[in-house]
C-alpha positions in Angstrom: -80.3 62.9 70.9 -80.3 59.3 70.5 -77.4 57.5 68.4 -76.1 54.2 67.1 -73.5 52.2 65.4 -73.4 48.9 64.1 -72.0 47.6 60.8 -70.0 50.5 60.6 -72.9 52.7 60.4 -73.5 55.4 62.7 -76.8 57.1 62.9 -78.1 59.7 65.2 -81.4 60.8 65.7 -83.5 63.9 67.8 -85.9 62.3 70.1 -89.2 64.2 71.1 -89.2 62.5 74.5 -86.9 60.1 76.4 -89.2 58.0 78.9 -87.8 57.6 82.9 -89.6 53.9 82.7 -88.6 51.8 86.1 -86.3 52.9 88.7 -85.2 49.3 89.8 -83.6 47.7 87.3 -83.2 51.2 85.3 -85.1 51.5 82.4 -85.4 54.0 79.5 -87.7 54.4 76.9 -87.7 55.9 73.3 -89.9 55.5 70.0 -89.1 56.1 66.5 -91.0 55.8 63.5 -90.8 52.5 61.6 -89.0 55.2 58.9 -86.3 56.9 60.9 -83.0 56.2 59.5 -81.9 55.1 62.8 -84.4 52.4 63.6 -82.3 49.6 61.3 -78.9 50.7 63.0 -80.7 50.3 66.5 -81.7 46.8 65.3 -78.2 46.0 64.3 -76.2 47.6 67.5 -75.6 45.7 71.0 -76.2 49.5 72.7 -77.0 53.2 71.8 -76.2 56.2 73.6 -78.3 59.3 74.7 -76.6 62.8 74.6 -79.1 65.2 76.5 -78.1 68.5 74.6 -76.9 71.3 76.5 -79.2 74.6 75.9 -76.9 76.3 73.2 -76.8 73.1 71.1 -79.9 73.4 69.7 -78.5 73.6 65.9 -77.6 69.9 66.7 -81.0 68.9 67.5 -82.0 70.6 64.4 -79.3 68.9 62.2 -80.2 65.3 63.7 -83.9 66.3 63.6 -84.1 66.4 59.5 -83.2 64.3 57.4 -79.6 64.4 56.1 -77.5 62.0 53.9 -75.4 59.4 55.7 -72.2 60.8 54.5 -72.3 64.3 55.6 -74.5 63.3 59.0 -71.2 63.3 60.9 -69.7 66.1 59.1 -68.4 68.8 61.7 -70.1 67.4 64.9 -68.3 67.6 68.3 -68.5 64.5 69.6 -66.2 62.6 72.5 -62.8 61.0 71.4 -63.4 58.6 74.2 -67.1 57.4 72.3 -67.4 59.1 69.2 -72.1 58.3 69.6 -71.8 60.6 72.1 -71.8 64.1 71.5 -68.9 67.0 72.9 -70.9 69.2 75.8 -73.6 67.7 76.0 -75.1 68.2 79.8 -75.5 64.2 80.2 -74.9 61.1 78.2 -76.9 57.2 79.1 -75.6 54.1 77.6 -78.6 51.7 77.3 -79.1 48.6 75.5 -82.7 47.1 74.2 -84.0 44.5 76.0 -87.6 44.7 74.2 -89.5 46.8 71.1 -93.5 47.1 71.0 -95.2 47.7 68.0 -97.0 51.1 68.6 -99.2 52.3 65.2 -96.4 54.0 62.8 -94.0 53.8 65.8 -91.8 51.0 67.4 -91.0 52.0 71.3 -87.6 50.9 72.2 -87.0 49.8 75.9 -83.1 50.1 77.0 -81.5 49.2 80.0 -79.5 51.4 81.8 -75.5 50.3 81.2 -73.8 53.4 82.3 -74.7 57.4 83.0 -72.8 60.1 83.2 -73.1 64.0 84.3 -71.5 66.6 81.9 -71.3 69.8 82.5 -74.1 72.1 84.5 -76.2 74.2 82.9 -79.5 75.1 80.8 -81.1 72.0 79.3 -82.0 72.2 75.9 -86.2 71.7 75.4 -88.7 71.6 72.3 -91.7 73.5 73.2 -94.4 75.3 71.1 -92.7 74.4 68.0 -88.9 76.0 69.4 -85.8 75.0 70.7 -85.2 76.9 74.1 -82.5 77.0 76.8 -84.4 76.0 80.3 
């Protein structure tokens, strides 16, 4: 789950695929549609932050994967008292900044550097396949 906060706007976002794209410097990669809600706050903010979901949060990934109203987005989601984009249990988090977007038909791809990473607690990943959430 991809989120970010600028303006004081938050917004948060399910990602089909996050993108391993260089090793040295580290590199990430995500695209959006040019009409996700969170495109303009990723604009706007200096970083975002990657929470990869733990296999029992998938009702998060649904929730962040449709689209809700700003003002209940937030409403009764766990997320870290130290950095509130980053969501409670997750089994990972990434701070990255962008450092370029490419134009890619209805999609812009986003390419972050690597700031900081950070290992949460072990277990199942969550994964979207043949149309389902499931614990792996």
């Amino acid at each position: 789950m991809v989120v970010a906060e600028a303006g004081g706007r938050r917004a948060g976002l399910t990602v089909s695929s996050l993108v391993s794209l260089s090793l040295d410097p580290p590199l990430i990669g995500i695209s959006l549609s040019r009409s996700a809600s969170l495109i303009e706050v990723l604009r706007e903010a200096s970083s975002w932050t990657v929470s990869i979901l733990a296999g029992d949060q998938d009702h998060l990934a649904q929730h962040f994967a449709r689209s809700v109203p700003p003002l209940v987005l937030w409403e009764g989601i766990p997320v870290r008292s130290d950095d509130p984009r980053l969501i409670d249990g997750a089994l990972g988090w990434i701070t990255a900044r962008t450092i370029s977007e490419v134009d890619a038909g209805d999609h812009t791809f986003f390419i972050g550097a690597i700031d900081s990473l950070e290992e949460g607690a072990p277990g199942p990943a969550l994964v979207y396949v043949d149309r389902r959430y499931t614990a792996q």
